[in-house]
FIMAR-200511 format. One record per residue: y negated, z negated, x negated of N, C-alpha, C in turn; residue in three letters. Coordinates in Angstrom, 2 decimals. Atoms other than C-alpha are relative to their C-alpha. Example, Ala and Ser with C-alpha at 12.3 -4.5 7.8 and 13.67 -1.06 7.14 Angstrom:
% FIMAR-200511
1.19_0.00_-0.89_4.50_-7.80_-12.30_-1.20_0.00_-0.90_Ala;
1.19_0.06_0.82_1.06_-7.14_-13.67_-1.09_-0.73_0.77_Ser;
END
This chain:
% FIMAR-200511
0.08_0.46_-1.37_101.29_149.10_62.88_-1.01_0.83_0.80_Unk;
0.52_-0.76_-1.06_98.31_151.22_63.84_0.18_1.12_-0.20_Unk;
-0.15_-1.65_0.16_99.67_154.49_63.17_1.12_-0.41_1.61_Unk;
-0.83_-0.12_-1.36_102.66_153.30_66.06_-0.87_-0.36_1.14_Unk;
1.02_0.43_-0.95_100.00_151.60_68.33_-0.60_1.64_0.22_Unk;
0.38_-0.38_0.49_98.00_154.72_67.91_0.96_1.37_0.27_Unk;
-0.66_-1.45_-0.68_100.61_157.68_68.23_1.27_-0.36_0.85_Unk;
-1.24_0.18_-1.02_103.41_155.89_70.24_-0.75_-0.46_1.50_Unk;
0.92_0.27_-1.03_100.87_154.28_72.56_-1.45_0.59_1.03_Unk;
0.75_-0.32_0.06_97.42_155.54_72.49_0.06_1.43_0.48_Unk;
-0.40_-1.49_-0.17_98.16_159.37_72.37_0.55_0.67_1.31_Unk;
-0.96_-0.01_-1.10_100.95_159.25_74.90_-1.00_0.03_1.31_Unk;
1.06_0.47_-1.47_98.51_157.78_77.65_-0.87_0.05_0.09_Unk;
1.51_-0.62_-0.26_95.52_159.37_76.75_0.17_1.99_0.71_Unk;
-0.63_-1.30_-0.83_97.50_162.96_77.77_0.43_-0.24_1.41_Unk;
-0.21_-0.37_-1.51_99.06_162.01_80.54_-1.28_-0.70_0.65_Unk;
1.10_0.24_-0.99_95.88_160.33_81.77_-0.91_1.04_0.63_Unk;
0.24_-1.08_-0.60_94.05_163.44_81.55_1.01_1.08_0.78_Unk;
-0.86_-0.78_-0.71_96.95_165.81_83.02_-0.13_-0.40_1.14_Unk;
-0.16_0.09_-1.05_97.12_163.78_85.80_-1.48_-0.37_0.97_Unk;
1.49_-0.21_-0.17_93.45_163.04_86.25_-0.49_1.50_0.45_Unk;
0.18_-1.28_0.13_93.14_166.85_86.23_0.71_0.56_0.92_Unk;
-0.58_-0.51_-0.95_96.00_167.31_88.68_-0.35_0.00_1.26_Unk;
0.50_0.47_-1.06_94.45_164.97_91.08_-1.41_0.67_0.37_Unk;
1.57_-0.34_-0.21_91.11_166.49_90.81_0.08_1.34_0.56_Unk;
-0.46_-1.13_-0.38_92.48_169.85_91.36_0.49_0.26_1.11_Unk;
-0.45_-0.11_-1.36_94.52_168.94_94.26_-0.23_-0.37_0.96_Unk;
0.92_0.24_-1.20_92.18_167.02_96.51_-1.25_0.79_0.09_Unk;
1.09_-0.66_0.31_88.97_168.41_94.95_-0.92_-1.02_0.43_Unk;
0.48_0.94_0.06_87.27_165.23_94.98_-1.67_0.29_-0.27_Unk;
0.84_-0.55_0.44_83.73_165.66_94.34_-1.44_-1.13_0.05_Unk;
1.41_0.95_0.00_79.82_163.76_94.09_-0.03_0.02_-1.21_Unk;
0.55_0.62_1.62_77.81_162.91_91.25_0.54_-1.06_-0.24_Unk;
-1.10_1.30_0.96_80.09_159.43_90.70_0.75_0.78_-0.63_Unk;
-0.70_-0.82_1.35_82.67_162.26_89.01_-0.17_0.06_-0.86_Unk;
0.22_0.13_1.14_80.78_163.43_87.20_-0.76_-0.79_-0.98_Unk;
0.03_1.39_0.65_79.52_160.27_85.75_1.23_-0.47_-0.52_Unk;
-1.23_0.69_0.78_82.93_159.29_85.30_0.70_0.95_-0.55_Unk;
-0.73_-0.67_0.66_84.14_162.38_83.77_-0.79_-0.08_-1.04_Unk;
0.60_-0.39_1.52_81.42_162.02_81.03_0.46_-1.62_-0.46_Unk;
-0.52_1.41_0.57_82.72_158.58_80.80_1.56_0.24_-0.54_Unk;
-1.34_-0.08_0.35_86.38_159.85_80.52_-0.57_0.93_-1.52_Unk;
0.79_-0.51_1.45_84.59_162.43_77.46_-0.05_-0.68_-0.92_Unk;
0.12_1.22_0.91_83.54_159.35_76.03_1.02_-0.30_-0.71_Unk;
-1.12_0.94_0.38_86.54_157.71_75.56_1.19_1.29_-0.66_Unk;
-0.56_-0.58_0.90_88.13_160.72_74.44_-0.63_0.10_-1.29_Unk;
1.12_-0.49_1.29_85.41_161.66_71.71_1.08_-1.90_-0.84_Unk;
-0.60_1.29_0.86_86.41_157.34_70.77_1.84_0.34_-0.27_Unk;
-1.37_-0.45_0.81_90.08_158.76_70.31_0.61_0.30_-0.99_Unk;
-0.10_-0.78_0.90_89.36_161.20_68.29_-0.56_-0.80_-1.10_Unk;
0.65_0.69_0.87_87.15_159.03_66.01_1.04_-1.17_-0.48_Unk;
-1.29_0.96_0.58_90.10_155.90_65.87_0.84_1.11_-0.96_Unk;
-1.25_-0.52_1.21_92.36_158.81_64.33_-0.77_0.68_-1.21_Unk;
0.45_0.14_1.14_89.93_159.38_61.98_-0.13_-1.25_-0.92_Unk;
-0.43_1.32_0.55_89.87_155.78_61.35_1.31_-0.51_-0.64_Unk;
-1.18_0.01_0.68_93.17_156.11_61.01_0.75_0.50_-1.22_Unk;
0.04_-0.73_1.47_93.43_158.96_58.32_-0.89_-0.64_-0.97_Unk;
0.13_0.62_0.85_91.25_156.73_56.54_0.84_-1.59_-0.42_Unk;
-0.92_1.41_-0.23_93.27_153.64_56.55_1.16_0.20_-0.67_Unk;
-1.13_-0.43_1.29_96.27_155.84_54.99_-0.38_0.51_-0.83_Unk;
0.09_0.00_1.39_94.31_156.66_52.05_-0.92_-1.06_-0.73_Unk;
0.67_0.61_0.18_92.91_153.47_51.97_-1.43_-0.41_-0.04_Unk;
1.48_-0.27_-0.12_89.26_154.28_52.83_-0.74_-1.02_0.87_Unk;
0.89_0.72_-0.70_88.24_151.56_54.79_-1.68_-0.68_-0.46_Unk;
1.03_0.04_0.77_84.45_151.83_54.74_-0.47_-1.07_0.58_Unk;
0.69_1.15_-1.54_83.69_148.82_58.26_0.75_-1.25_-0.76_Unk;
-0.65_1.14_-0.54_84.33_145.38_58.18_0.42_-0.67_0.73_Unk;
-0.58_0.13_-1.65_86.17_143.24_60.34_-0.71_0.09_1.13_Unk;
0.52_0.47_-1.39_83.36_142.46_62.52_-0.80_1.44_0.92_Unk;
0.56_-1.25_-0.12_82.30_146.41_62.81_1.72_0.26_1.09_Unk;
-0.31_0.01_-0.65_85.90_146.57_64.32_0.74_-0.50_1.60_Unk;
-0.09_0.94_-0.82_85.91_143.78_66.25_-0.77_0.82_1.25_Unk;
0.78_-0.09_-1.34_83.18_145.37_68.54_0.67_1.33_0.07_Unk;
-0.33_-1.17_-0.45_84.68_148.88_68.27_1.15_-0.34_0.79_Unk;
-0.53_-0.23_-0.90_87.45_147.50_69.84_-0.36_-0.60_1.66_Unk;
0.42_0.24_-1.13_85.67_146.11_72.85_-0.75_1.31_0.75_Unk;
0.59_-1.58_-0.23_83.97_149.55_73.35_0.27_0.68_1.25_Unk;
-1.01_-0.54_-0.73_86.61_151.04_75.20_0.02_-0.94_1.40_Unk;
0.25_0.58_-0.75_86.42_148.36_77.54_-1.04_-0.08_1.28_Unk;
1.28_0.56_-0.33_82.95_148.23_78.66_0.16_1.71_0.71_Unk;
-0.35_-1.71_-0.07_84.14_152.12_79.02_0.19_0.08_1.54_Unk;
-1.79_-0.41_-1.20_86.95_151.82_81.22_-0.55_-1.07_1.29_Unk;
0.64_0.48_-1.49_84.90_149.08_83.62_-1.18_0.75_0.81_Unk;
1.30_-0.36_-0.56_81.94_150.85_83.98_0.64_1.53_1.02_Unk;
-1.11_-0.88_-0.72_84.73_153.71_84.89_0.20_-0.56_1.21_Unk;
-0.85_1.09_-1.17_86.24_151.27_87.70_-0.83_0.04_0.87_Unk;
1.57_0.24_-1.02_82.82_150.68_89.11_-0.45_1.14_0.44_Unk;
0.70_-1.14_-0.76_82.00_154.00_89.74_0.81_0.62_1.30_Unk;
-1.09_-0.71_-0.94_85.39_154.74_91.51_-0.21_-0.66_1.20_Unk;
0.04_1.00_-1.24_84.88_151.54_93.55_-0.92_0.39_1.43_Unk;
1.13_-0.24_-0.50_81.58_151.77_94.43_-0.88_1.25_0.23_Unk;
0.76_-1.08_-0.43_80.50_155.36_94.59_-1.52_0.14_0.32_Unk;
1.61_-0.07_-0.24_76.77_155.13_93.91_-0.83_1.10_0.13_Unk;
0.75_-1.20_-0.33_75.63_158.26_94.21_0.81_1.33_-0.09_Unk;
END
């Protein structure tokens, strides 16, 4: 289940997010220090991508080293990510 979550889901809409993130940025030219705040926040959340599909290559050779409650909070992570993202777009603090 999380290999399809994971490369049918995850993968898919972490590319086109950047592509089009990248298109838009390119074709208005958007600019302030909120960007780049939220491009080291989009970083972030890639770097946590890359780290789930390591989670994942462990998981198909059975390596699970976390317990549930280690991914209980990793999956809130992403969250706390993606608002603090929201807030910067909203509100433009600096």
């Amino acid at each position: 289940m999380e290999r399809k979550l994971f490369f049918g889901i995850m993968t898919p809409g972490a590319v086109l997010t950047i592509l089009f993130g990248t298109w838009l940025w390119l074709g208005y030219g958007f600019g302030g220090g909120w960007l780049m705040a939220k491009l080291a926040l989009v970083t972030i959340l890639i770097v946590y991508h890359l780290y789930c599909g390591m989670l994942l290559r462990d998981f198909k050779h059975d390596r699970s080293r976390h317990g549930h409650v280690f991914y209980r909070w990793l999956n809130e992570f992403p969250v706390l990510v993606l608002i603090a993202a929201v807030l910067l777009v909203v509100l433009k603090p600096f």
